[in-house]
C-alpha positions in Angstrom: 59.0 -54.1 -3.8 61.4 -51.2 -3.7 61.0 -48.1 -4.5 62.7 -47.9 -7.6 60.8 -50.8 -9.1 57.9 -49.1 -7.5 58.1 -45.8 -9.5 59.4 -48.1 -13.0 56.6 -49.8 -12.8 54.2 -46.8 -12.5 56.1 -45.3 -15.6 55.9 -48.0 -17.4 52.1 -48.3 -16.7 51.7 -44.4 -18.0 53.1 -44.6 -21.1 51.6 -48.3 -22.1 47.8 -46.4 -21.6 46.8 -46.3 -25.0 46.0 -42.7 -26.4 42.8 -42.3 -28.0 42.5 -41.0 -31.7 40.3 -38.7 -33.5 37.6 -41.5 -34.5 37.9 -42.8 -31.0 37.3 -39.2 -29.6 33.9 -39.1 -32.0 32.6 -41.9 -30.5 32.9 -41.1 -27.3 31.9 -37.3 -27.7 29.0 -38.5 -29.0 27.9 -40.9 -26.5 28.4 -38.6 -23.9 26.1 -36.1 -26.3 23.7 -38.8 -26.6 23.5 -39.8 -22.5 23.3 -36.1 -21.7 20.1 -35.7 -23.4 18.9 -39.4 -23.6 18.7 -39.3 -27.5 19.9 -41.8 -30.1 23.5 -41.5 -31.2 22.1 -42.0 -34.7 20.5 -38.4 -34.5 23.9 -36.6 -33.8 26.1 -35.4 -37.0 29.8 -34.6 -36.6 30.6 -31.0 -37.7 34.6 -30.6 -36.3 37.1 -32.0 -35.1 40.4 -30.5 -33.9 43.8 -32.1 -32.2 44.0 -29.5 -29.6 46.1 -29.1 -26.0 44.8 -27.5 -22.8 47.1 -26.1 -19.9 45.4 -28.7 -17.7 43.6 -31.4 -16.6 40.0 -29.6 -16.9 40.5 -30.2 -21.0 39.3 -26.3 -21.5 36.3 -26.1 -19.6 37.0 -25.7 -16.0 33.7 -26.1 -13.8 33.4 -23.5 -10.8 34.9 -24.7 -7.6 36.7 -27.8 -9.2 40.5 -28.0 -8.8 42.5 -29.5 -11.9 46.3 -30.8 -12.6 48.3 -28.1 -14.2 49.5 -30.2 -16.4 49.4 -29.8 -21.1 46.4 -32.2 -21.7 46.2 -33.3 -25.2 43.1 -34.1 -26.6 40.1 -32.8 -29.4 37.6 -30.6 -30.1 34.3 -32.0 -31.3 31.8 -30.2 -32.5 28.5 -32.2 -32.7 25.2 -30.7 -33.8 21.7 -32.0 -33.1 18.5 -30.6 -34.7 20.9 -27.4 -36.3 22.4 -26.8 -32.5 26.1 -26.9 -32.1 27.0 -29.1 -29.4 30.9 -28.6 -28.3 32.9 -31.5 -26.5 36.4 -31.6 -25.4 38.0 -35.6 -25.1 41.1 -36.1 -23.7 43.1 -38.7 -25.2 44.9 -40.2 -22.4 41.7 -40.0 -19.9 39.0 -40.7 -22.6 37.1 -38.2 -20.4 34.2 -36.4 -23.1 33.5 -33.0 -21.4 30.2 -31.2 -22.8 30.7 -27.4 -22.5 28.5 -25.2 -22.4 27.9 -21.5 -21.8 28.8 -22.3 -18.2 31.9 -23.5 -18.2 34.3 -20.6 -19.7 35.5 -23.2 -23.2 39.5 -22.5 -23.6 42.0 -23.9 -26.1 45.0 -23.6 -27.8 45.6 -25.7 -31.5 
């Protein structure tokens, strides 16, 4: 295989990853939700969600010591809430990565 081919066929395999939508983006938020703090999905409501895009890879809540891709990564906001807590989860829609953040992680986005 040559190089060229190479390369077409990694393009080719980037754009034919499907993107996820919103309802996609629920489901997996709250599955992540639910696994974090081993509850029933069935408990979780959904309050938001928001088509939003980060300046990189760490989908707007960059962990301490972690390196990310500076590269716009679109995905959503969604705002779960469990027993009247507000749970906020960013999913990016090419990764399907669910990120939980929390008052560690310093949350940013742009809509």
């Amino acid at each position: 295989m040559n190089l060229t081919h190479f390369l077409f066929s990694i393009l080719l395999t980037t754009l034919l990853v499907p993107i996820m939508n919103s309802d996609q983006a629920v489901l997996k938020a709250k599955q992540v939700l639910s696994q974090t703090l081993t509850i029933d999905e069935a408990q979780i409501s959904v309050q938001e969600v928001s088509s939003v895009q980060w300046s990189d890879s760490s989908l707007g809540c960059p962990q301490q010591g972690m390196m990310y891709a500076q590269v716009i990564t679109d995905g959503y906001k969604v705002v779960l809430e469990l027993d009247n807590k507000l749970y906020p989860l960013h999913v990016g829609t090419r990764s399907g990565r669910a990120v939980l953040c929390t008052n560690k992680s310093k949350s940013t986005g742009q809509n």
